[in-house]
C-alpha positions in Angstrom: -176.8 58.0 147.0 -176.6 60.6 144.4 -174.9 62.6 145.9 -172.1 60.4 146.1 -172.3 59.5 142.4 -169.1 60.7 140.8 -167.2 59.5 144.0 -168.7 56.0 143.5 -167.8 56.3 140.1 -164.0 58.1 140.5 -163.4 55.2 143.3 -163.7 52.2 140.6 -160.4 53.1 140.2 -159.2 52.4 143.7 -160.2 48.5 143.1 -157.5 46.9 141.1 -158.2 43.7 143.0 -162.3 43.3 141.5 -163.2 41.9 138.1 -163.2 44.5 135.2 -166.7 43.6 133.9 -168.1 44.4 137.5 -167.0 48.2 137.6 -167.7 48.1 134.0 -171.5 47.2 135.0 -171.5 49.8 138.2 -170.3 52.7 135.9 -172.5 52.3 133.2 -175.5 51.7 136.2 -174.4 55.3 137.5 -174.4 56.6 134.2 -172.5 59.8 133.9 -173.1 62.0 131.0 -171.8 65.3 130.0 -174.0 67.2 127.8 -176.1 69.9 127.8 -179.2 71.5 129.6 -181.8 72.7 126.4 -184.5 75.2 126.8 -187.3 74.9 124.2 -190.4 77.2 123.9 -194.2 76.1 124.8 -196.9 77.3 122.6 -200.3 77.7 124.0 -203.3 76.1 122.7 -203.3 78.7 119.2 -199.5 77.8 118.5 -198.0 81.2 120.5 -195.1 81.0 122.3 -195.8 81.5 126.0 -193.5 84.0 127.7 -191.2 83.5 131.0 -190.5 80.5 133.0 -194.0 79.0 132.5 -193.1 78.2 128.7 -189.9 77.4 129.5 -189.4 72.8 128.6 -185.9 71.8 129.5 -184.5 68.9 127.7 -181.3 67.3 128.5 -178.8 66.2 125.5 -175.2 65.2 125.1 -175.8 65.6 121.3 -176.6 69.7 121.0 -175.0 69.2 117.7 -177.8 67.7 116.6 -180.3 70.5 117.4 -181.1 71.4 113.7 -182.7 67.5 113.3 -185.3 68.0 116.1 -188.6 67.6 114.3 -190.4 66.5 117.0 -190.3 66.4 120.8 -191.6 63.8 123.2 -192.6 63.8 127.0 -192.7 60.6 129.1 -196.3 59.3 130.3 -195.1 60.6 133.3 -194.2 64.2 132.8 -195.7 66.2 135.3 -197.5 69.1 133.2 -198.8 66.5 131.1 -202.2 66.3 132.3 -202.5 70.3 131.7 -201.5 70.3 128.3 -204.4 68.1 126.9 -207.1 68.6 129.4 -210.0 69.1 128.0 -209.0 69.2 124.4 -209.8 66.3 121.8 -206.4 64.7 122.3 -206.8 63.8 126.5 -208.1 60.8 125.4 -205.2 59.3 123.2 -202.5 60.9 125.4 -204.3 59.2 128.8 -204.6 55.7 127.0 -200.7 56.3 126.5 -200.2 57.0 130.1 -202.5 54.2 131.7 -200.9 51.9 129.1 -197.4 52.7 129.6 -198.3 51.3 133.9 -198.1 48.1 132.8 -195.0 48.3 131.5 -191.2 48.6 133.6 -189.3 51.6 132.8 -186.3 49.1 132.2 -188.0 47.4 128.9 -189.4 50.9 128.1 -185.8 52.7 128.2 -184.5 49.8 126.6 -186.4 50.7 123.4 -187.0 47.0 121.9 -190.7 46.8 122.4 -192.8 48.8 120.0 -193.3 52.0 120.4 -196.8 53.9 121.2 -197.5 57.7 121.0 -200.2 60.2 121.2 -199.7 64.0 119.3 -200.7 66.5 122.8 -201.9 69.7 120.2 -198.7 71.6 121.3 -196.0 73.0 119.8 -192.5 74.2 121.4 -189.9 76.3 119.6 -186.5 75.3 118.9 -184.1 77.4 120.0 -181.5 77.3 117.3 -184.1 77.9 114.2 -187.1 79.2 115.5 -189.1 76.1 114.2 -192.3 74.8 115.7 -192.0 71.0 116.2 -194.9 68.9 117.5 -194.8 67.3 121.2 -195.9 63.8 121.4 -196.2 61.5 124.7 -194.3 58.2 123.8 -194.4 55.1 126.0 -189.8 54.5 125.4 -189.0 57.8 127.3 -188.7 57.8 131.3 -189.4 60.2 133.9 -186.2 59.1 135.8 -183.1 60.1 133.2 -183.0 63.9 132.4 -185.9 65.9 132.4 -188.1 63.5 131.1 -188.8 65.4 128.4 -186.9 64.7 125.0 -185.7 66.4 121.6 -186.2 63.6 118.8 -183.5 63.4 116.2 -185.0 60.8 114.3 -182.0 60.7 112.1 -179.5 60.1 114.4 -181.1 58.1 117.1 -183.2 54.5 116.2 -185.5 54.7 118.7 -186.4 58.3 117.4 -186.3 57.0 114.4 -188.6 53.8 115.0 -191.1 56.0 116.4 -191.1 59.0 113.4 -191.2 56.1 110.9 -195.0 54.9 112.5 -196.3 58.2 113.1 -195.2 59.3 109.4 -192.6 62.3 111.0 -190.4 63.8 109.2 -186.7 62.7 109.2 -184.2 65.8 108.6 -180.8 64.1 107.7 -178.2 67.1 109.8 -175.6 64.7 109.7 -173.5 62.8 107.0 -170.5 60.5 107.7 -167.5 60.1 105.6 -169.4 57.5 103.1 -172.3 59.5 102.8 -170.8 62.9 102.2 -168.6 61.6 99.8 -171.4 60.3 97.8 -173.3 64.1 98.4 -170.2 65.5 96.3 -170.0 62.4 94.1 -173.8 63.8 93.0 -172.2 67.2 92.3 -173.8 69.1 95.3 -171.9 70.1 98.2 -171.9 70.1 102.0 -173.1 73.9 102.0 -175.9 73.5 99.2 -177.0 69.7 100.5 -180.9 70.1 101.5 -183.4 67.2 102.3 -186.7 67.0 104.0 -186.6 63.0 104.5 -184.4 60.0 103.8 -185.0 56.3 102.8 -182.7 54.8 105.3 -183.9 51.7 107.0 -182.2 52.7 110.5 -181.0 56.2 112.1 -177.6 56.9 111.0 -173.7 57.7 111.8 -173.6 59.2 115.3 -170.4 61.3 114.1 -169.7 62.9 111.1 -170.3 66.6 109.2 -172.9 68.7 109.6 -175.5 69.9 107.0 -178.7 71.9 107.0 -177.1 72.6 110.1 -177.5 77.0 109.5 -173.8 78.8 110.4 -172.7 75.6 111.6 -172.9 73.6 108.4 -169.5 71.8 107.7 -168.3 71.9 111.1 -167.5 68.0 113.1 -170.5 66.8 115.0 -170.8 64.4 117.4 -169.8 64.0 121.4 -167.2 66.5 122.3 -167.2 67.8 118.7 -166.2 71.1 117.3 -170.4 71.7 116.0 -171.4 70.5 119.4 -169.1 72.9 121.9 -170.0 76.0 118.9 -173.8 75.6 119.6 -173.6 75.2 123.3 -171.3 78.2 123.8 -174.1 80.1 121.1 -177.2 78.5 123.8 -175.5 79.2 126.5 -174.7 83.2 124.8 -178.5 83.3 124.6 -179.6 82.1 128.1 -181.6 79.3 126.4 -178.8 76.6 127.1 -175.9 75.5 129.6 -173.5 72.9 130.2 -174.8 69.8 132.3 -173.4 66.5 134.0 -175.9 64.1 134.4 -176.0 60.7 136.4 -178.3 57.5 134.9 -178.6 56.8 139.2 -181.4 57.4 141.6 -182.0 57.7 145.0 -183.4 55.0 146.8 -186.5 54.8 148.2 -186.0 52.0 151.4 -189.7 51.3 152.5 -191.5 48.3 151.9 -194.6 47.2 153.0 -193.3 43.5 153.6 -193.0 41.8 157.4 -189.5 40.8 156.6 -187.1 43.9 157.0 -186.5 46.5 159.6 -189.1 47.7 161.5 -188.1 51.8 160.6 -188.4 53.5 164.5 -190.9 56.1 163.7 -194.3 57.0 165.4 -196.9 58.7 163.7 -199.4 61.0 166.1 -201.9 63.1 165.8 -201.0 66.1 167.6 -197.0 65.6 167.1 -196.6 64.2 163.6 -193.6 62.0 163.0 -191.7 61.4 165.8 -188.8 59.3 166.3 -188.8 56.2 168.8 -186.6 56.7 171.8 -183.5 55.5 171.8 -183.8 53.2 174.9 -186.6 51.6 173.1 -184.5 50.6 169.9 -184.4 48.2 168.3 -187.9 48.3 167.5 -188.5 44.4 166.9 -191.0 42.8 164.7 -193.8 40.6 166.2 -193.4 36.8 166.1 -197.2 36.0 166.0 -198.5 36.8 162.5 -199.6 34.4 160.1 -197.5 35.3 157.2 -198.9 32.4 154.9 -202.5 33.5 155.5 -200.8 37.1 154.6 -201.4 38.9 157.3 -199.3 42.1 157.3 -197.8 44.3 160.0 -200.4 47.1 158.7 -202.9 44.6 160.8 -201.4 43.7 163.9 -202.3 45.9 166.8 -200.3 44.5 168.9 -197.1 46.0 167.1 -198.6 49.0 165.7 -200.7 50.5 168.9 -198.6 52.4 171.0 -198.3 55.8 172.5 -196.8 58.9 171.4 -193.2 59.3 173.4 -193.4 63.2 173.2 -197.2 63.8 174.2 -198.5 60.3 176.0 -201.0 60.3 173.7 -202.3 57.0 171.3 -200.4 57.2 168.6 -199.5 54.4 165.6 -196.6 53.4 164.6 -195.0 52.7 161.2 -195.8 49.7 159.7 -193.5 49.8 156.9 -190.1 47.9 157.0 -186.6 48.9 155.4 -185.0 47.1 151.9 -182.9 44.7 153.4 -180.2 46.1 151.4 -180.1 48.4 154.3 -178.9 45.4 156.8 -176.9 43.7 153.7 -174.7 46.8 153.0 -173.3 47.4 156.2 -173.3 44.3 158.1 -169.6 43.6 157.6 -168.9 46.4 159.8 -170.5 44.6 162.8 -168.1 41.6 162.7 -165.3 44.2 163.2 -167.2 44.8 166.6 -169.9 41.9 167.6 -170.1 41.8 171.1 -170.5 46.0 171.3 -173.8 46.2 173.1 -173.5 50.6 172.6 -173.3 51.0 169.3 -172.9 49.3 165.9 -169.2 49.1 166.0 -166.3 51.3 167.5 -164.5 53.4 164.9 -161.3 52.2 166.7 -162.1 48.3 165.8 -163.6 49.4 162.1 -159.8 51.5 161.8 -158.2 48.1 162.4 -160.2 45.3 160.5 -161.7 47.3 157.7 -161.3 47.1 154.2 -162.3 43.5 153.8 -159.3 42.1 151.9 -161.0 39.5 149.9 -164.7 39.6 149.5 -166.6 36.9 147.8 -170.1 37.0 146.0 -172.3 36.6 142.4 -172.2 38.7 139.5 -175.8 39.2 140.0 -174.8 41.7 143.5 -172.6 44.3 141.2 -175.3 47.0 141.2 -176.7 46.3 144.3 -175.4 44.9 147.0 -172.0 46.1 146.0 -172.9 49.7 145.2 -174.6 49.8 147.7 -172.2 48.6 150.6 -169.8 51.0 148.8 -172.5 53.7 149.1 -172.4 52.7 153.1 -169.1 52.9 153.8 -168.7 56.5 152.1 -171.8 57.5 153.9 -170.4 56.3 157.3 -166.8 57.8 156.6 -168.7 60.9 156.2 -170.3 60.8 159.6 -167.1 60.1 161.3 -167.7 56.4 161.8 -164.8 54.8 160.2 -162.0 55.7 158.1 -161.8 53.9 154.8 -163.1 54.9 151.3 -164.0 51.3 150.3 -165.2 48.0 152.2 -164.2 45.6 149.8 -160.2 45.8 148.6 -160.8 41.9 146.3 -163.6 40.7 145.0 -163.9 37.3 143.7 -167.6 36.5 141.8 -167.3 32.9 142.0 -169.0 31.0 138.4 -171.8 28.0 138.8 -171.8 24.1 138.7 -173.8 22.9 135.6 -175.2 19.9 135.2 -174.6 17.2 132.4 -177.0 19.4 129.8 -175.3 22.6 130.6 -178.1 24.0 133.2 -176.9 25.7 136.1 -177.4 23.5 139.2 -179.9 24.7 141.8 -182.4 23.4 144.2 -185.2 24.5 142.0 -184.7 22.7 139.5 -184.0 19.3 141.3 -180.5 18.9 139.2 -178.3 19.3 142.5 -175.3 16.8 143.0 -175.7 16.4 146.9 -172.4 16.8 148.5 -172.8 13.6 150.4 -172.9 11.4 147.1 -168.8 12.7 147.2 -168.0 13.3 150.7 -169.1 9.6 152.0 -166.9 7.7 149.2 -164.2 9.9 148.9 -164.1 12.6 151.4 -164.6 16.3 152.0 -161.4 17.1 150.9 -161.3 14.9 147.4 -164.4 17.2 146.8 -163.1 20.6 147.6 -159.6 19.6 145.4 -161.9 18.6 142.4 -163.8 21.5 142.6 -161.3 24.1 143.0 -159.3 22.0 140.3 -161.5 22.1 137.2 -161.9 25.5 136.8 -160.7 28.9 137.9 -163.3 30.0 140.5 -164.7 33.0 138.8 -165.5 30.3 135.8 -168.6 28.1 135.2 -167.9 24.6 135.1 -169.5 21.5 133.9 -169.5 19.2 137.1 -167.8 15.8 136.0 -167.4 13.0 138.2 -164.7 11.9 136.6 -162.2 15.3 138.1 -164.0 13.6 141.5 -162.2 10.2 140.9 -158.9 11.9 139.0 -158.5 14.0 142.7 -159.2 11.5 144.9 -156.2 9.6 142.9 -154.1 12.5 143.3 -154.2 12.8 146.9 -153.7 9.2 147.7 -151.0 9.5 145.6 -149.6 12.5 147.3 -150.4 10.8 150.6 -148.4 7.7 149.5 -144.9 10.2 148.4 -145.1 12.2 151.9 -144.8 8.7 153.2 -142.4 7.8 151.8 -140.3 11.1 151.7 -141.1 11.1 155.9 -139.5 7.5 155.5 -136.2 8.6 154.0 -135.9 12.0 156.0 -135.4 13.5 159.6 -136.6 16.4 161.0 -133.3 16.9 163.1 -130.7 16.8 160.3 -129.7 20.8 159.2 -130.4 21.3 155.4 -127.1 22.0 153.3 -127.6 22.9 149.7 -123.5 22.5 149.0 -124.3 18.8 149.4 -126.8 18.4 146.6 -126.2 16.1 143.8 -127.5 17.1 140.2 -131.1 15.0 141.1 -131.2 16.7 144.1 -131.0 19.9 143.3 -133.8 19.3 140.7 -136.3 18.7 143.5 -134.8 21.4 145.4 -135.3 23.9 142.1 -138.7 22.9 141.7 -139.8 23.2 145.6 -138.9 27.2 145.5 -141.0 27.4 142.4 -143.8 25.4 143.2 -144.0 27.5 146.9 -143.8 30.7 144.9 -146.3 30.0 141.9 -148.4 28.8 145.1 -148.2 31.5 147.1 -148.8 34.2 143.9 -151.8 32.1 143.2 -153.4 32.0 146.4 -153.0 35.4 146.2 -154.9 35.9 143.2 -157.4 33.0 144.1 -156.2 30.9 141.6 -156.4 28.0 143.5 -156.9 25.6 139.9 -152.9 26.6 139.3 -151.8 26.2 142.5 -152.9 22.5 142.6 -151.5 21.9 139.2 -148.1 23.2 140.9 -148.2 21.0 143.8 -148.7 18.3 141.4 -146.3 19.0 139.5 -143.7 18.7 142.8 -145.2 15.9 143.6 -143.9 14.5 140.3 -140.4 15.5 140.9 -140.6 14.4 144.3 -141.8 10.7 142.7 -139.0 11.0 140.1 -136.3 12.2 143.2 -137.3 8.6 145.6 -137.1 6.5 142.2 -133.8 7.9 140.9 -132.3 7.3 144.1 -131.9 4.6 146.6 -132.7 4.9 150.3 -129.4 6.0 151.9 -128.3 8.4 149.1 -131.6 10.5 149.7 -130.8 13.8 151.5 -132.9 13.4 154.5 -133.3 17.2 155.1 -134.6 17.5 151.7 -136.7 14.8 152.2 -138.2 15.9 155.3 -138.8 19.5 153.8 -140.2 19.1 150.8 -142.8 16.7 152.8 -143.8 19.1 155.1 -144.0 21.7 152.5 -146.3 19.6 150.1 -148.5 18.8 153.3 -148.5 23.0 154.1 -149.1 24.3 150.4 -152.3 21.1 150.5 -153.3 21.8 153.7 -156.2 25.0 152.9 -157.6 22.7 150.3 -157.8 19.5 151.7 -157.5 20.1 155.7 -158.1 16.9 157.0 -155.9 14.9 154.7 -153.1 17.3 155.9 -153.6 17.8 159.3 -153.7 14.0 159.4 -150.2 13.9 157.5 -149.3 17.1 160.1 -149.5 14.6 163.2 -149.1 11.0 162.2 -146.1 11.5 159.4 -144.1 14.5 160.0 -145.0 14.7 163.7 -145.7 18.2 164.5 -147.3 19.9 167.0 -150.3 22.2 166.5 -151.9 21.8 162.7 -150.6 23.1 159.4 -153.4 25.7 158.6 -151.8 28.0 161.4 -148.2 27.3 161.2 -145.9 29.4 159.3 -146.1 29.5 155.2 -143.4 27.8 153.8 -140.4 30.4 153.0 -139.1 30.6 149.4 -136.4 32.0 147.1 -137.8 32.3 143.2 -133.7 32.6 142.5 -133.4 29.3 144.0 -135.4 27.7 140.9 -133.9 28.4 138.7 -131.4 26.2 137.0 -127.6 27.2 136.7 -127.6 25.7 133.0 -130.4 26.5 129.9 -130.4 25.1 126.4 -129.4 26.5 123.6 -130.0 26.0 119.9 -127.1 26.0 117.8 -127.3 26.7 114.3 -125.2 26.6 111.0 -126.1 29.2 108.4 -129.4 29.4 110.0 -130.5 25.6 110.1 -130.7 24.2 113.6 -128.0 21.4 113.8 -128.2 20.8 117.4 -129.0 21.9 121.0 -126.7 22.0 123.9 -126.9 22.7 127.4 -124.5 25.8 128.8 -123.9 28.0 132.1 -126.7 30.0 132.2 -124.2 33.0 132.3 -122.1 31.8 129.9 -119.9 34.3 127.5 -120.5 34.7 124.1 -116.8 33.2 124.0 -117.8 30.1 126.1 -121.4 29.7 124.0 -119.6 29.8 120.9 -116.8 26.9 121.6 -119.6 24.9 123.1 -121.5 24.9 120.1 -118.7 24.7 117.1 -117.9 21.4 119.9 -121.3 19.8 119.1 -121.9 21.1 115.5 -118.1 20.0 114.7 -119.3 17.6 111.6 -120.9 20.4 110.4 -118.0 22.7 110.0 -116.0 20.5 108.7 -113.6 22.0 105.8 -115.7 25.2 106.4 -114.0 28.3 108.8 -116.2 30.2 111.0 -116.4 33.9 110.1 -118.9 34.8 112.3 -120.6 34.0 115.3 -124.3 35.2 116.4 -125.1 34.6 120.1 -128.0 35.7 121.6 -127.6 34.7 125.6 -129.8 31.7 127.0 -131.6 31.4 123.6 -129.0 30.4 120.7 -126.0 30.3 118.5 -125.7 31.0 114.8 -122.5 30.1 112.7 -121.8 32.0 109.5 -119.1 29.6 107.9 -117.9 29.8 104.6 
């Protein structure tokens, strides 16, 4: 997977359509940093410098700027010359108890650098490369192996976990960098940046990350931090030397996929003898896993014969074969790609059928999958484009992490903690469809909500209500007549306005799986179609309005509450087939709006009235509307001037 870490990282920019925090989360998991590669000097056991490679300590830094701070240097428990370093001196003992102790700790909480911090001095020294001083190396339990070189340069002033761990072991703390507050307070004192010297500080916590440079040699004065002007100077001077070059470095790691666990797949190797590994034959794969062990007694696959006896497919010979299983991250990242082909009995899926179905347009799962799962199955994809398996740089073009149910105390429902509302203590009073309405109604579906069982009865109202206004809309309409919007009377064409908007917002939020807005839209027709039967009587009603709107109040419904509109489909508006796959209802977002908008109209710059006008009316036309309805106002005044500003208002300057 590293080697596809700055395309996983470039790609976060192909997926508009996933939620900012979780690319935010994959980058910072893949962990790019540009920086530096630092050689420092070994000294032997009597403090000399050893020559050639074997001296040689490579440290990675994004801060070289801060070279001139290093007064001490630190290798993880882990570091492989460790060992060499301290055997059979008088400090092997410390320095093992740090490594044996540091085993019972994750390298998460020790990178993390919150738990306190334990070290042991090795007896070396190494030389910094800028100065030529000797600083001490130390094993510390808060630096990893896994990030850099597992070796570190400690800038105790500029980094708190350096400068944690110098403050218990009394090191020194070499102030190289000054921000704007403390230099000004260095010249305040009468010194200056050039003639600034001190061995310590009394700080209580590292300090700025950017600012000037002091004690800093030919570089004194310059900018230092990332990217700086002190930082590219010494790089350019390391790299002049051959002690130093420019470095990219990713926080990510391979991944090792063996487990010694029953539950996984079986990986289709044999080991023999005379052969060493060899692969299982393809006309013996898949390689399945036995049905007959015990698993609660814990037997394991590393003790059933019966799966791991078998003979050697090159040489005949007895041969065992691998008992350890795959992550099942392995089956989990790809297995989309099989419903693009499930009945292939050749291979995993056809790259003609992964061409046609592939990327997944809307892909739904926790926030807890970001940086696994999801990197992962990205990982995949990239993997299996590169072998010529399918075409597409990403598997997932939406992704929607949907939020948890919490109970009455604000705990997140699960079965673990016995605080579950079972679906049936909804579905048998109200209905499947009252339930997926009030769930998809109080909140957005990326959101956390507080399950109330009051949004239960409030939906269950609103489709009975809704149920009762297709009725009655059915009642009033036919199917047969042709719809003629010239015909439209003022209350009409209201409920004619507001069914193109209501489709539209619908269909935009559907789209965007805001499915909370939608409902509040359809609700919203709903109304005006209420208001439209009870402003009119029986045989004014346009029945091809009637009939429409209907139907398109059933269709817009009918992916949240199916059975309620499929129902409605059949019975009311007497279609054929079911409203989940008949055509979307068409709209016009021009058709909703309203040919008229008020307007304020003001005198002198009080409001002294609104009025409703041609939504592309003149200036002329705005302006005899309103001195119309102000006309008390202007009364043994003239008019001088008139300020219209289209759609929003009218201003009078009278005098």
């Amino acid at each position: 997977i590293t080697e596809y870490s700055q395309e996983l990282l470039d790609d976060l920019e192909k997926l508009p359509g996933w939620p900012e925090r979780v690319k935010q989360m994959q980058a910072n998991w893949i962990g790019r940093s540009e920086g530096a590669e630092v050689d420092f000097t070994l000294c032997d056991a009597n403090g000399d410098p050893i020559e050639g490679d074997e001296g040689k300590i490579t440290v990675f830094t994004t801060r070289a700027d801060t070279l001139f701070g290093v007064s001490f240097f630190v290798l993880a428990p882990e570091y492989a010359r460790l060992h060499e370093l301290v055997e059979g001196t008088e400090y092997e003992e410390a320095v093992t108890k740090i490594v044996e102790d540091s085993k019972h700790i994750s390298a998460v909480e020790r990178a993390q650098g919150t738990l306190e911090k334990h070290g042991a001095f090795t007896g070396r020294y190494v030389v910094n490369p800028v100065n030529g001083e000797k600083v001490p190396v130390w094993v510390a339990d808060y630096v990893v192996a896994d990030y850099g070189t597992g070796a570190v340069m400690a800038v105790p002033c500029g980094d708190q976990r350096d400068f944690e761990f110098a403050r218990k072991y009394d090191l020194p703390i070499v102030p190289i960098i000054l921000d704007d507050d403390d230099r000004a307070a260095v010249e305040a004192s009468g010194e200056t940046i050039d003639t600034f010297h001190a061995e310590t500080v009394d700080w209580d916590c590292a300090h700025a990350a950017e600012g000037t440079l002091v004690q800093s040699g030919k570089y004194t004065g310059m900018r230092g931090g990332k990217h700086s002007e002190g930082e590219a100077a010494i790089v350019a001077d390391l790299e002049a030397m051959g002690c130093g070059r420019r470095k990219v470095e990713f926080r990510l790691r391979d991944w090792l996929i063996s487990r010694q666990r029953y539950w996984g797949n079986p990986i289709p190797a044999i080991h023999c003898e005379h052969c060493g590994i060899v692969p299982v034959p393809e006309d013996q794969l898949p390689v399945t896993l036995p049905e007959n062990l015990d698993l609660g007694a814990g037997e394991t696959l590393a003790e059933c014969k019966d799966f791991y006896e078998t003979t050697c497919p090159v040489c005949g010979r007895p041969a065992k074969r691998e008992t350890d299983t795959m992550d099942t991250f392995t089956c989990s990242s790809w297995y989309y790609l099989r419903y693009t082909d499930p009945h292939n009995t050749e291979l995993p899926f056809s790259r003609e059928a992964a061409d046609r179905w592939m990327p997944v347009d809307n892909y739904i799962g926790g926030i807890e999958h970001a940086i696994l799962h999801l990197l992962y199955s990205r990982f995949f994809t990239k993997a299996l484009r590169d072998l010529g398996l399918l075409s597409v740089d990403e598997p997932f073009t939406n992704l929607l992490c949907q939020g948890m149910v919490k109970d009455e105390n604000g705990d997140t429902m699960s079965k673990s903690k016995g605080n579950v509302v079972p679906p049936s203590s909804v579905i048998e009073p109200y209905g499947a469809d009252t339930m997926r309405l009030a769930i998809l109604f109080i909140a957005p579906p990326e959101k956390d909500f507080d399950w109330d069982p009051k949004a239960v009865e409030g939906a269950n109202r609103f489709i009975k209500r809704a149920w009762r206004i297709v009725w009655q809309l059915v009642q009033s309409g036919d199917a047969n007549v042709a719809f003629d919007k010239s015909v439209l009377d003022e209350t009409a064409m209201k409920l004619y306005r507001e069914r193109h908007r209501t489709i539209a917002k619908c269909t935009e939020d559907f789209d965007r799986g805001q499915f909370n807005t939608a409902i509040s839209a359809v609700m919203e027709l709903v109304n005006a179609a209420s208001a439209y039967l009870n402003a009119t009587e029986g045989a004014s009603r346009d029945k091809a309005l009637c009939y429409g709107v209907a139907k398109d109040i059933v269709s817009v419904l009918a992916p949240i509450c199916p059975f309620w509109a499929d129902e409605l489909w059949h019975e009311a508006l007497g279609c054929e087939g079911n409203a989940y796959t008949a055509a979307w209802p068409e709209f016009d977002l021009a058709e909703s709006i309203e040919d008229t908008v008020q307007i304020v109209v003001q005198v002198l710059g009080k409001v002294r009235g609104r009025i409703d006008v041609a939504r592309d009316a003149s200036n002329e036309e705005m302006q005899s509307a309103a001195e119309a309805a102000v006309a008390k106002w202007l009364e043994g005044k003239t008019v001088v001037k008139a300020i219209c500003v289209p759609g929003k208002l009218v201003n009078l300057v009278v005098k």
